[in-house]
N, C-alpha and C positions, 0 to 999 in steps of 0.2 A: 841974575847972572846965568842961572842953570837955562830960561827962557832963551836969551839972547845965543849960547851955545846950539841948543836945540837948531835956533833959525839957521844958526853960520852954518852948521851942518845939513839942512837941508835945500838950504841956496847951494851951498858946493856942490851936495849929489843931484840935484834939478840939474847945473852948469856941465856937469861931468855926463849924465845922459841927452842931454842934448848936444854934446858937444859930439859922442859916440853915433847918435842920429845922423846926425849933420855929416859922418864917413861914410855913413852905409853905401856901399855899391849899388845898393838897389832899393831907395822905399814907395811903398806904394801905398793908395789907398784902392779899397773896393765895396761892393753892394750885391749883395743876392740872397736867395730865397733857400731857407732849410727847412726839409720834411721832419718826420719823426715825431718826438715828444714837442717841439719847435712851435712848425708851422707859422711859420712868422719872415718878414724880409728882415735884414743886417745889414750892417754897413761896419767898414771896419778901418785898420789901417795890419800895414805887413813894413817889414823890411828883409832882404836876405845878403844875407854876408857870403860871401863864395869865396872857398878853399881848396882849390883844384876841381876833383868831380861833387865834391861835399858843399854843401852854404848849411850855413847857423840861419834860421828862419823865424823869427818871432812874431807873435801875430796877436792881435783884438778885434774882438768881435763885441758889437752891442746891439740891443734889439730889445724892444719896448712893447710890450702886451698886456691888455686888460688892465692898465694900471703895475706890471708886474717890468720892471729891470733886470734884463740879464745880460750880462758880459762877460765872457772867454777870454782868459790870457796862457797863451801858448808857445811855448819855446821849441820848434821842431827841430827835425836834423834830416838835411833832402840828399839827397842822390838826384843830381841833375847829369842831364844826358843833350848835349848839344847839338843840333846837326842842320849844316846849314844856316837859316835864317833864325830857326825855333831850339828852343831850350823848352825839354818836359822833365819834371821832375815827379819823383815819388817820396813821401817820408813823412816821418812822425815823432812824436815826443809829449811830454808831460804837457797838462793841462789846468788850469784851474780856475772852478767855475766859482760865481757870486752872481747871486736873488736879493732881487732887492724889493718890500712891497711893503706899505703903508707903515713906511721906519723900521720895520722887521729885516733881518737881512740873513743868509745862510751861505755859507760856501763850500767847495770841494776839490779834492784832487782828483783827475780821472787823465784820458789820454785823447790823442784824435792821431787820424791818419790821413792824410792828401794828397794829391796828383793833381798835377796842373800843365799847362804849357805857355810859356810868355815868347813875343815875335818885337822885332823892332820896327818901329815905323815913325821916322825922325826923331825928334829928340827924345820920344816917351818908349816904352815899353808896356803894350797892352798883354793881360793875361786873362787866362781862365783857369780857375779851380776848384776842384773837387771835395771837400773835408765829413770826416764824421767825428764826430764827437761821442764819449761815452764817459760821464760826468758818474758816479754810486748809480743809480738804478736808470738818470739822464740817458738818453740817447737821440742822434739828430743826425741826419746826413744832408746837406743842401751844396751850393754850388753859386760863384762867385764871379764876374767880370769886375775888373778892374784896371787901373795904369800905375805903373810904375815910372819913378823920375828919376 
């Protein structure tokens, strides 16, 4: 019984974050290269929620080295700035990182900071951004092209 609860609760909250996905004003996926402790390409996905000059920004990053997994889950808070054609934003928020290597795994809280600027061009919105991360002693800054839908 206690099984069958488990599941009904976790089909709920799958059906409840996808159903929140599914409003985002803006999700995107993207791919680029981070310097630093990194040194590696990523690919990720984003979404940003926009509340006048504010968006709720959350974002994944994964990226596969020597055998080694790492993935970035990040909940920023941007200051976007509109003009014209182009929306740049700047902002930042909690972060948290997970290693993963031969079944070992380790994780952490740290932060990142970004800048970006996304332009419309028919139905997508293509962007570029900036981020750093700084995971306990972690550090990476790299840089991102990506579309949003």
């Amino acid at each position: 019984m206690e099984v069958m609860k488990c599941r009904i609760l976790l089909l709920s909250l799958a059906i409840a974050l996808a159903s929140v996905a599914a409003s985002a004003a803006d999700f995107g996926v993207h791919a680029g290269y981070f310097w630093g402790d990194l040194k590696n390409w990523t690919v990720g996905a984003d979404a940003m929620w926009p509340v006048g000059p504010v968006a709720f920004s959350p974002n994944i990053e994964y990226t596969r080295k020597e055998g080694v997994n790492f993935y970035a889950a990040s909940g920023d808070i941007d200051l976007r700035f509109p003009s014209g054609g182009a929306t740049y934003w700047i902002g930042a928020g909690p972060t948290y990182g997970y290693v993963e290597f031969q079944g070992a795994h380790a994780s952490e809280w740290g932060w990142d900071a970004n800048a970006g600027v996304a332009w419309k061009a028919g139905g997508v919105k293509p962007y570029v951004v900036g981020r750093y991360y700084k995971i306990k002693e972690f550090r990476a800054s790299g840089a991102s092209v990506g579309l949003r839908f």
